[in-house]
C-alpha positions in Angstrom: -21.0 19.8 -7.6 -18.5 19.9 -4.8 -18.4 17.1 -2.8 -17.0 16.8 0.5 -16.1 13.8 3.0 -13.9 14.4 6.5 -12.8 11.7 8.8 -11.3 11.8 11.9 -10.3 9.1 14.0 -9.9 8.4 17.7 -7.6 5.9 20.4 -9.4 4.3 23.4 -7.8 1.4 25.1 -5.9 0.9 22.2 -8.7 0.6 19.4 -9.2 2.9 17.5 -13.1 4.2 16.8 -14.5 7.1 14.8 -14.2 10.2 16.2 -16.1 12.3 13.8 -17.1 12.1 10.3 -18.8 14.6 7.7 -20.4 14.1 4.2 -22.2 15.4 2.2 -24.2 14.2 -1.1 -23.2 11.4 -2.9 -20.9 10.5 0.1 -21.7 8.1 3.0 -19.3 6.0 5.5 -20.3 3.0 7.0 -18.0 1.2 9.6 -17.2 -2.3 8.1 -15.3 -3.7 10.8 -16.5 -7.3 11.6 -14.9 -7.7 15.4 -15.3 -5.4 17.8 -11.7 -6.4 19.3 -10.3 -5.5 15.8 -7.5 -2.8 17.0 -7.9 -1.2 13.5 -10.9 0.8 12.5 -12.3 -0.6 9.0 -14.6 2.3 7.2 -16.0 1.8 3.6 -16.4 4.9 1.7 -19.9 4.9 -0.2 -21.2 6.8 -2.9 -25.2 7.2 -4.1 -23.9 7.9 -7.9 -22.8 6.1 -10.3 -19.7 7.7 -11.1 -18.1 11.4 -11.4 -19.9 13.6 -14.0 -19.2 16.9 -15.6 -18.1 19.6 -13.0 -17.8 17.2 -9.9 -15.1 18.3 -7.3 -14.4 15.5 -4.4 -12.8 17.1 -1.4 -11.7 14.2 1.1 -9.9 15.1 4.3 -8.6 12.1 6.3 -7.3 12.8 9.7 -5.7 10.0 11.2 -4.4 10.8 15.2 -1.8 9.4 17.0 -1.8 5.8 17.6 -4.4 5.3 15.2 -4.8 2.7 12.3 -7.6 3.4 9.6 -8.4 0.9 7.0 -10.4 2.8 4.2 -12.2 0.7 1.7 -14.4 1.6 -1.7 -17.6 0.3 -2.6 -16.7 -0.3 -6.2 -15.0 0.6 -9.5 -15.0 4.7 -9.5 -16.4 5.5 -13.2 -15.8 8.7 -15.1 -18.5 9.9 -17.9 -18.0 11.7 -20.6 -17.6 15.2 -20.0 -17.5 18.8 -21.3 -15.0 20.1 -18.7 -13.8 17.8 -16.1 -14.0 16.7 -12.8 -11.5 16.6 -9.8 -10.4 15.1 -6.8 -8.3 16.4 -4.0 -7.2 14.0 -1.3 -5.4 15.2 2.0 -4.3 12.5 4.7 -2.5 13.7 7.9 -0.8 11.3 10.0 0.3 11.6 13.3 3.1 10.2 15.1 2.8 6.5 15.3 -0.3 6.5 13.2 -1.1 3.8 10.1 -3.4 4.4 7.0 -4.2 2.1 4.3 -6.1 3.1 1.1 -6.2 0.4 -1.9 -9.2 1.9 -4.0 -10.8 0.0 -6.9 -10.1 0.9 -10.1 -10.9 4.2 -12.4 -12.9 3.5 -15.1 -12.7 6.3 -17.6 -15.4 6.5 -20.5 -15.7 7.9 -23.9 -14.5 11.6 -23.2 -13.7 11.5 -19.9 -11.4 14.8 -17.8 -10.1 13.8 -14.8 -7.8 16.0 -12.3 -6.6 14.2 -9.3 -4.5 15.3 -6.1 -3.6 13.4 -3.7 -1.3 14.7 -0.6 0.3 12.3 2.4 1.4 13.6 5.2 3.4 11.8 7.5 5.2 11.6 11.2 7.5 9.7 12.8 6.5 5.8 13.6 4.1 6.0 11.0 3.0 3.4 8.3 1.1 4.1 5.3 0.2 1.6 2.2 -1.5 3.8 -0.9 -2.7 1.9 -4.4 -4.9 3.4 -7.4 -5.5 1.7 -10.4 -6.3 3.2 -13.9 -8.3 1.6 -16.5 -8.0 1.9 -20.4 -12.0 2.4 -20.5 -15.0 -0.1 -20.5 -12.5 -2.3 -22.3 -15.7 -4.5 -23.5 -17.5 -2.1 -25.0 -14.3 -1.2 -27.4 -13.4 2.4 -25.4 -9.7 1.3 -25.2 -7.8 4.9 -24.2 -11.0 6.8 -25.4 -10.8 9.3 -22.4 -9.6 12.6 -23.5 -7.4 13.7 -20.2 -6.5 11.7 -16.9 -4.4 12.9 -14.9 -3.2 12.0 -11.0 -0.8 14.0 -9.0 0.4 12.0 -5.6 3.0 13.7 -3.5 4.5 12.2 -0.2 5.8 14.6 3.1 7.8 13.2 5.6 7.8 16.3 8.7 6.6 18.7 5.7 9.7 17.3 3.4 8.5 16.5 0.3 9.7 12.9 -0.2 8.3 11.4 -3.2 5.9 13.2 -6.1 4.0 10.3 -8.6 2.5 12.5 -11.5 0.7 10.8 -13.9 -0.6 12.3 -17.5 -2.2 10.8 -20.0 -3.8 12.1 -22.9 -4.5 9.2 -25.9 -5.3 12.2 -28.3 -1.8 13.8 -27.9 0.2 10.3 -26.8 0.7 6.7 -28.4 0.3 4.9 -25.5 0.5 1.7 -26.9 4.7 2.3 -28.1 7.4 1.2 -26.5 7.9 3.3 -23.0 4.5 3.6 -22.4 1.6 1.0 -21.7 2.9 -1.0 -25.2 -0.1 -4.1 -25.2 -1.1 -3.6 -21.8 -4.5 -1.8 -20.7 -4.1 -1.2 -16.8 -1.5 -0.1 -14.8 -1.3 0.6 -11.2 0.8 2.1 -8.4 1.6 1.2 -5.2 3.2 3.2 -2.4 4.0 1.9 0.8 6.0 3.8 3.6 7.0 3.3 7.0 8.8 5.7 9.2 9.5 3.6 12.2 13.7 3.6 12.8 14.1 -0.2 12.1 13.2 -1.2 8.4 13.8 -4.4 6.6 13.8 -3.2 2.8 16.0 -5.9 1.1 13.5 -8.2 3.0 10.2 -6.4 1.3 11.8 -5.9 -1.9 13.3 -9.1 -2.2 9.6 -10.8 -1.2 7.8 -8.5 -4.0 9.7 -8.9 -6.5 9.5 -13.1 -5.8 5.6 -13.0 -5.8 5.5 -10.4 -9.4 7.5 -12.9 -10.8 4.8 -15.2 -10.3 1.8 -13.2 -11.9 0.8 -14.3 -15.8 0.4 -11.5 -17.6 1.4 -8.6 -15.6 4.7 -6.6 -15.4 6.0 -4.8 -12.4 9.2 -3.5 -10.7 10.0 -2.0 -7.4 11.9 1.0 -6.4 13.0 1.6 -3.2 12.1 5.3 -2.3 13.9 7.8 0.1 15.0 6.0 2.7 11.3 4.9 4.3 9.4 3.8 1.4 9.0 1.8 -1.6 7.1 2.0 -4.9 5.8 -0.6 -7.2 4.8 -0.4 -10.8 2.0 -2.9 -12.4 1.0 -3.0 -15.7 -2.0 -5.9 -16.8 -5.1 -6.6 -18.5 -7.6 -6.9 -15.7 -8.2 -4.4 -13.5 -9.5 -7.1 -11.0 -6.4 -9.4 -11.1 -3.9 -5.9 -10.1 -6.7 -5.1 -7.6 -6.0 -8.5 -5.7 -2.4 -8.0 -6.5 -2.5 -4.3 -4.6 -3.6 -6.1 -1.4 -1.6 -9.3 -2.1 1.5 -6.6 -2.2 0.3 -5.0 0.8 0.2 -8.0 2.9 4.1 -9.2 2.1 4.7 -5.3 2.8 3.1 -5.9 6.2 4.6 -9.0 7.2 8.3 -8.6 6.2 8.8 -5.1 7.4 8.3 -5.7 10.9 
């Protein structure tokens, strides 16, 4: 089933409000934002089913216009059944010029067979900011599907004025890769990314870096690294055992992001 969801937002007085949005079934959007004074427009993306099935195809367009800040929230973990032939998402965020978009999804959770395709493409302007996060899981770790899934894979790809600035492909297959040897996950389960740009002209990377790599130091039981990207972005790394714990660490990240690089 293909599955569509298109936002666009809006700028009056300064706040920004939803201009438009379109969804079809299992999709709905509800506007989360607790104070009306909030400058930045808070959406949760809902979903009626329980996870991606067989032959499921999410389209999501997300327009956000100039001046504009969207926070875009999920409802819950995103499971993947088992399936015959796969299911995909495609993901395409335009920003305009002094725009800001923040996406920090809950985790994938892929079962016993699982095939999943996903594309994910960020376009960017000048005087934007943009803060990006998925997490995959090994499986329903408590049920014993540890790296069960036959095929994940996520393609995310960065454009800076149509430049291609940074491409984050992810493949794993546990039928054709030891993931648990050295290189790969080793004894960790989860893993998760986290991509944070900003193309305003004064940046404070050592600053950002510097305060990351302080707080992951901090963190029992996960490992993680930063890489400073181009010259506008960064990129961290997490590898854990709880999808919750690098969940709260995605928006714990996001925060020192926020206020160092002022």
């Amino acid at each position: 089933m293909i599955s569509e969801l298109k936002i666009l937002t809006g700028v009056r007085s300064d706040n920004t409000y939803l201009k438009s949005a379109y969804c079809t079934r299992p999709f709905k959007v509800a506007n989360v934002r607790e104070e009306r004074t909030d400058p930045v427009l808070r959406l949760m993306m809902m979903s009626s089913s329980p996870g991606m099935l067989d032959g499921d195809h999410y389209r999501l367009d997300i327009q956000v216009t100039a001046g504009a800040s969207l926070q875009l929230k999920t409802q819950a973990y995103q499971r993947l059944f088992s399936m015959q032939n796969g299911a995909r998402q495609e993901m395409k965020v335009d920003m305009a010029a002094g725009s800001s978009f923040t996406f920090l999804p809950h985790p994938l959770v892929p079962h016993h067979d699982a095939i999943y395709n996903g594309h994910t493409q960020l376009y960017l302007a000048e005087n934007c900011r943009l803060i990006w996060g998925e997490i995959v899981t090994c499986g329903r770790k408590l049920n014993g599907e540890i790296f069960r899934f036959k095929k994940l894979r996520n393609l995310t790809e960065v454009y800076l004025h149509s430049k291609l600035v940074l491409r984050d492909h992810l493949l794993m297959e546990p039928e054709n890769m030891n993931l648990a040897t050295l290189g790969w996950m080793e004894d960790y389960t989860h893993q998760a990314s986290l991509i944070c740009f900003d193309t305003r002209p004064a940046r404070q990377w050592a600053k950002v870096t510097e305060g990351i790599a302080a707080y992951l130091d901090q963190q029992e039981g996960v490992l993680g690294g930063v890489t400073v990207v181009h010259e506008n972005g960064i990129m961290v790394r997490l590898l854990g055992h709880k999808g919750e714990q690098l969940f709260n660490c995605q928006h714990d990240l996001a925060n020192i992001f926020n206020d160092l690089n002022i």
